[in-house]
MDTraj code that builds the backbone (N, CA, C; nanometers):
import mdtraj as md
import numpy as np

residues = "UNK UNK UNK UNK UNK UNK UNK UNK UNK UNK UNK UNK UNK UNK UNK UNK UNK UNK UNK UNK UNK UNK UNK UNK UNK UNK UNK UNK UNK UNK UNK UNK UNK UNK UNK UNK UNK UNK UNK UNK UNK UNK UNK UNK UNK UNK UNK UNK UNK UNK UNK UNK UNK UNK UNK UNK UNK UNK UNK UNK UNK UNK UNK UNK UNK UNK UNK UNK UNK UNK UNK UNK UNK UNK UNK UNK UNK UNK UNK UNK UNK UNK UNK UNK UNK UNK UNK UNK UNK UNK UNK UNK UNK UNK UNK".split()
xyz = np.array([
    [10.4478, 22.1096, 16.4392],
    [10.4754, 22.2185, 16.3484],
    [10.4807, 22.1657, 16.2054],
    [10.3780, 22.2300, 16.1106],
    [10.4015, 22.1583, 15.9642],
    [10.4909, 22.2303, 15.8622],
    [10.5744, 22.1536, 15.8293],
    [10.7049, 22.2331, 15.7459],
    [10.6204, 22.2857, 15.5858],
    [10.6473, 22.3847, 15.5639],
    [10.6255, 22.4138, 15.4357],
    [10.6484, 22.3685, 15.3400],
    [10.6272, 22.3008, 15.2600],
    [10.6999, 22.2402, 15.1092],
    [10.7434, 22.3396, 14.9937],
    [10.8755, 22.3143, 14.9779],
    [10.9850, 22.4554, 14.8703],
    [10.9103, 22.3923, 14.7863],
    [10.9045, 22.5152, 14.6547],
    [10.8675, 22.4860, 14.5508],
    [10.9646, 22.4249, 14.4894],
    [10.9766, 22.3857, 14.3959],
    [11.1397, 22.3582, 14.3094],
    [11.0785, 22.4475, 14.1673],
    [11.0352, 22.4985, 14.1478],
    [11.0349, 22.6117, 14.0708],
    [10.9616, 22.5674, 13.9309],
    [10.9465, 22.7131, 13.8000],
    [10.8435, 22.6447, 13.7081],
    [10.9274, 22.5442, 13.6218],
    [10.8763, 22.4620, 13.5156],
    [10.9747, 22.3759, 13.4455],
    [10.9922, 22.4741, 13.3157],
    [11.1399, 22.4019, 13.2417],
    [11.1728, 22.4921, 13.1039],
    [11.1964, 22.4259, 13.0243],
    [11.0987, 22.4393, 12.9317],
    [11.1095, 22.3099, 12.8236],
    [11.1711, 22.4421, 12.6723],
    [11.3038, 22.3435, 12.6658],
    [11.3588, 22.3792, 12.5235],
    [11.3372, 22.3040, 12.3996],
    [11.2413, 22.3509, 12.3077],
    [11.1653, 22.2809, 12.2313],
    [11.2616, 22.3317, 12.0485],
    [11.2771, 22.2128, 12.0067],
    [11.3807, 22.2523, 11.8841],
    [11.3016, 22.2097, 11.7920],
    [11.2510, 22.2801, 11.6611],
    [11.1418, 22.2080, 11.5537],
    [11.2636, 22.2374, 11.4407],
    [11.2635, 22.1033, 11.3353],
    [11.3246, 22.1540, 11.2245],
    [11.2869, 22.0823, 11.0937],
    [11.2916, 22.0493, 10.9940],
    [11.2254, 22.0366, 10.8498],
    [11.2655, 21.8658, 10.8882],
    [11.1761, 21.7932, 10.8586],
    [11.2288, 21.6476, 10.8309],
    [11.3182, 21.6147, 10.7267],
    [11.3612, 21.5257, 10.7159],
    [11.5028, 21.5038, 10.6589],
    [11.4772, 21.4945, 10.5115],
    [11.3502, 21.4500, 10.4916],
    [11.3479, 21.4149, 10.3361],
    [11.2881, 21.5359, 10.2885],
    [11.2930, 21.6130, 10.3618],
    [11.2480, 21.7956, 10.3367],
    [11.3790, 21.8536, 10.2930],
    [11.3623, 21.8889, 10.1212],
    [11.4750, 22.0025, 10.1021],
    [11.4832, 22.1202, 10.2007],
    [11.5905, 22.1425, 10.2680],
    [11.6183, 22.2822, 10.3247],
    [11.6880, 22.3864, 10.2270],
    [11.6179, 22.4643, 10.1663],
    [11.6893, 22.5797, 10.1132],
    [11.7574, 22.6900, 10.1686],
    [11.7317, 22.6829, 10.2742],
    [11.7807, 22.8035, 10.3735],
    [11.9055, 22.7647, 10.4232],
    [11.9206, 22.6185, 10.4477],
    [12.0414, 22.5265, 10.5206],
    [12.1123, 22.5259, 10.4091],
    [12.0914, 22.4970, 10.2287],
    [12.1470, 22.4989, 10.1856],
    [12.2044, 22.6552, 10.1458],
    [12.1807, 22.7569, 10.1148],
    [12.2171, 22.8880, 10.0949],
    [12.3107, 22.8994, 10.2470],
    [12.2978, 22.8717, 10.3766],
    [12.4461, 22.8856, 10.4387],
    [12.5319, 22.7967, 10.4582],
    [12.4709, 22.6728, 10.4136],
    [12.6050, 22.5735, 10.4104],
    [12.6879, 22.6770, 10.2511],
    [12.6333, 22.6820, 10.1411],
    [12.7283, 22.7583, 10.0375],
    [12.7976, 22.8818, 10.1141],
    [12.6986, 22.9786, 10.1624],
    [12.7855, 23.0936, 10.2186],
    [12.9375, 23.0290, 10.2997],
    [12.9153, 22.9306, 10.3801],
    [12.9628, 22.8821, 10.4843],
    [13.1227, 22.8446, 10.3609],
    [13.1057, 22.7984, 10.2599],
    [13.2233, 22.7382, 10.1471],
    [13.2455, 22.8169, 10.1271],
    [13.1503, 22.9551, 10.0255],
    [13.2618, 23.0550, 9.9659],
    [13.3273, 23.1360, 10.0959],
    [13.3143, 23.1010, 10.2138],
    [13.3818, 23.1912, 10.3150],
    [13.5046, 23.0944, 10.3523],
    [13.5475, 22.9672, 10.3016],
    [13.6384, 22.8829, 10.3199],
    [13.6266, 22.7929, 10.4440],
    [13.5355, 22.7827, 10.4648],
    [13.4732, 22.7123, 10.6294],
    [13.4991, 22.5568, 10.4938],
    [13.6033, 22.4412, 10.5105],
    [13.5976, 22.3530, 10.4156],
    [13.5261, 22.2221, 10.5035],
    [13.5539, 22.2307, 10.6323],
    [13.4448, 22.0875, 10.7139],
    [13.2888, 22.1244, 10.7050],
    [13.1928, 22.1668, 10.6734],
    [13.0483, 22.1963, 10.7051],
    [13.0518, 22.1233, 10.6040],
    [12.9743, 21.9923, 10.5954],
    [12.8948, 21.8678, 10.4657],
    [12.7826, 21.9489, 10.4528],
    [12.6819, 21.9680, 10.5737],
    [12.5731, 21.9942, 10.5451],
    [12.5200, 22.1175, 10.6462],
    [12.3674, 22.1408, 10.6065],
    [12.3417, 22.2563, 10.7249],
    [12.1745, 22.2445, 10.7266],
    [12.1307, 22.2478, 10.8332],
    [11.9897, 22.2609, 10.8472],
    [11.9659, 22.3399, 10.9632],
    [11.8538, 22.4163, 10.9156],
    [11.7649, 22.5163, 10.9934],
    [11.7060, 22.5366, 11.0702],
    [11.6543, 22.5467, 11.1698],
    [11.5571, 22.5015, 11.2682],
    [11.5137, 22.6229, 11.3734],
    [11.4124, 22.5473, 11.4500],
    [11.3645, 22.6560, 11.4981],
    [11.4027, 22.6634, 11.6966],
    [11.4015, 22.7099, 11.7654],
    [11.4021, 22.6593, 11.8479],
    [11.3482, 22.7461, 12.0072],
    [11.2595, 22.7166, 12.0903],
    [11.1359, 22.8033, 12.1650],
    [11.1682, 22.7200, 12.2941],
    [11.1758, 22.8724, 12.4025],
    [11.1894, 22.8122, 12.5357],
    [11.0234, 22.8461, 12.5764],
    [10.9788, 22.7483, 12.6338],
    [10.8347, 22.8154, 12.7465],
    [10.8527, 22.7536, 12.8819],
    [10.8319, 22.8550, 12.9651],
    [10.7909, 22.8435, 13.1022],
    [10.6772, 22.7965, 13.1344],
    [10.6831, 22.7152, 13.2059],
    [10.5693, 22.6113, 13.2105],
    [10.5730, 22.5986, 13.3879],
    [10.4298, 22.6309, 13.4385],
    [10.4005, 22.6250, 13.6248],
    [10.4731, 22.4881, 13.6672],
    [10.5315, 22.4862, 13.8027],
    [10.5769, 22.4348, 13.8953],
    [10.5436, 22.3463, 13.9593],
    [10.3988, 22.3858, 13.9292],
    [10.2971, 22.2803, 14.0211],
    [10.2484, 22.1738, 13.9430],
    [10.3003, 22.1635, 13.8494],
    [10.2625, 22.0504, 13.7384],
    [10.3356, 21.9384, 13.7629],
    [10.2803, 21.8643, 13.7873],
    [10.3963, 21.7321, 13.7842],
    [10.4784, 21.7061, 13.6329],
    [10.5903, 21.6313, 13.6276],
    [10.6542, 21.5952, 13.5572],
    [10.5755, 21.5907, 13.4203],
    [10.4925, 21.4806, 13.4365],
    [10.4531, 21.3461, 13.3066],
    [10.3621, 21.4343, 13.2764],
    [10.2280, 21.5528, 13.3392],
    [10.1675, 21.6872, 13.2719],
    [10.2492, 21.7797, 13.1772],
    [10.3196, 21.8296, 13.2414],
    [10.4100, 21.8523, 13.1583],
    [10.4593, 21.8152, 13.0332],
    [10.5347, 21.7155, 12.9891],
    [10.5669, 21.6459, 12.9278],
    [10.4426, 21.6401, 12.8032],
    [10.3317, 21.5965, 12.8621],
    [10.2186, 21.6009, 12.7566],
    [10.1729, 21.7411, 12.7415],
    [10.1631, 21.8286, 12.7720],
    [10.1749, 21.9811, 12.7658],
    [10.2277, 22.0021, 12.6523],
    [10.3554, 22.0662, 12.6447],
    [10.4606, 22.0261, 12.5583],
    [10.4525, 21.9538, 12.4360],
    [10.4295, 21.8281, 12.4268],
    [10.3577, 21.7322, 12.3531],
    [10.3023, 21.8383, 12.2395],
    [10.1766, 21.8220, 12.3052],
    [10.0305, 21.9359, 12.2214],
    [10.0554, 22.0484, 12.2011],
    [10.1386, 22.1289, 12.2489],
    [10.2003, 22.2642, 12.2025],
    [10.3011, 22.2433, 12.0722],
    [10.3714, 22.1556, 12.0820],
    [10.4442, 22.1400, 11.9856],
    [10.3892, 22.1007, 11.8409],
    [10.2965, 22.0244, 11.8913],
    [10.1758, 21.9334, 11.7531],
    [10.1462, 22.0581, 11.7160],
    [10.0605, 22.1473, 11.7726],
    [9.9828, 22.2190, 11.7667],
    [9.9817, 22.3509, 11.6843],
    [10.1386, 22.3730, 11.7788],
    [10.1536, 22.5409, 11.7614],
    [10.3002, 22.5338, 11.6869],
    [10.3586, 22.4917, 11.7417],
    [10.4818, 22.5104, 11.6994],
    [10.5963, 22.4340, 11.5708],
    [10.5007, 22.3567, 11.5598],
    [10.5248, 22.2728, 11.4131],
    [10.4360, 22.2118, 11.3433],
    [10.4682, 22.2003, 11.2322],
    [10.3903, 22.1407, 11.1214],
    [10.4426, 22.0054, 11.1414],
    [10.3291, 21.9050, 11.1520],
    [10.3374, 21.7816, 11.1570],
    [10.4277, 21.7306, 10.9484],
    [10.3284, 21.7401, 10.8852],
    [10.3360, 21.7501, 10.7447],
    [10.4949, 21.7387, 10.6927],
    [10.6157, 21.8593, 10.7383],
    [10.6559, 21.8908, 10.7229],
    [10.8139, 21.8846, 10.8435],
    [10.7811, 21.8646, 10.9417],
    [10.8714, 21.9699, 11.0916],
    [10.8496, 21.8421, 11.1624],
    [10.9448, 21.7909, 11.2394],
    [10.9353, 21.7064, 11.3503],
    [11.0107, 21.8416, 11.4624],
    [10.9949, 21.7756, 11.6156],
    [11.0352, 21.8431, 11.7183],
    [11.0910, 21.7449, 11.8222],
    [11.1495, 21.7991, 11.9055],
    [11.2263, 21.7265, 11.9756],
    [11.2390, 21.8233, 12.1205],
    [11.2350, 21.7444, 12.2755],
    [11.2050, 21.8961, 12.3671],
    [11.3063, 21.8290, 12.4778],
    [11.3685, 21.9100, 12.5894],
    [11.4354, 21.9039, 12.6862],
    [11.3264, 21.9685, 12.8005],
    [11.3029, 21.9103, 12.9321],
    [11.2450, 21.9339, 13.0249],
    [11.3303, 21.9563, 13.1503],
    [11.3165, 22.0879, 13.2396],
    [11.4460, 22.1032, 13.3843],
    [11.3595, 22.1577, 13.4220],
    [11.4001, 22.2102, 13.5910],
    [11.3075, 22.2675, 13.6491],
    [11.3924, 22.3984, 13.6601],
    [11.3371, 22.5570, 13.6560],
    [11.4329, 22.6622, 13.6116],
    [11.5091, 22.7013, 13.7421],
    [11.4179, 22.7060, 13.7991],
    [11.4284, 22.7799, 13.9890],
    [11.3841, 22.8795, 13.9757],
    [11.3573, 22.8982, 13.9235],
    [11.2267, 23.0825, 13.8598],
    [11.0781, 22.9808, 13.9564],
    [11.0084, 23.0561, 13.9770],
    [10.8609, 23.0551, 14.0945],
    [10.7901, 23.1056, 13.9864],
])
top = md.Topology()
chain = top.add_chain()
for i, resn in enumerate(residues, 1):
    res = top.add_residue(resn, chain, resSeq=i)
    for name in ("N", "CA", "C"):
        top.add_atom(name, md.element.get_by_symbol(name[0]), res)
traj = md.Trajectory(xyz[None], top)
């Protein structure tokens, strides 16, 4: 009798893009100020960012994945120039 193999489900990559460091953030800076005149006195600093979940098939091995991700991020979801990214990989249990 041949046992079926469970899926372990699609993977979920949480992909965070945000301005490189030697990139003024104006946006980080306008709520780090909001953040003072509201008396919040610990916030030094504040930066912006972006951040995109995708569902990605099941049947992909790991290290596909991973480079998937990769090229989506180069690609689509940040500006090299400008934006570095950074990603978390799990498997969801979603099919």
């Amino acid at each position: 009798m041949k046992s079926k193999k469970r899926s372990k489900g699609a993977w979920l990559a949480g992909v965070d893009v945000g301005l490189k460091s030697e990139v003024l953030d104006i946006q980080g800076k306008t709520v780090r100020n909001a953040l003072a005149s509201l008396r919040f006195k610990g916030v030094k600093d504040v930066r912006v960012g972006k951040h995109f979940w995708l569902l990605l098939s099941g049947g992909m091995p790991e290290g596909a994945v991973r480079r998937e991700v990769t090229k989506i991020a180069e690609k689509v979801l940040a500006n090299p120039v400008i934006e570095t990214f950074s990603f978390t990989l799990k498997r969801s249990g979603r099919s």
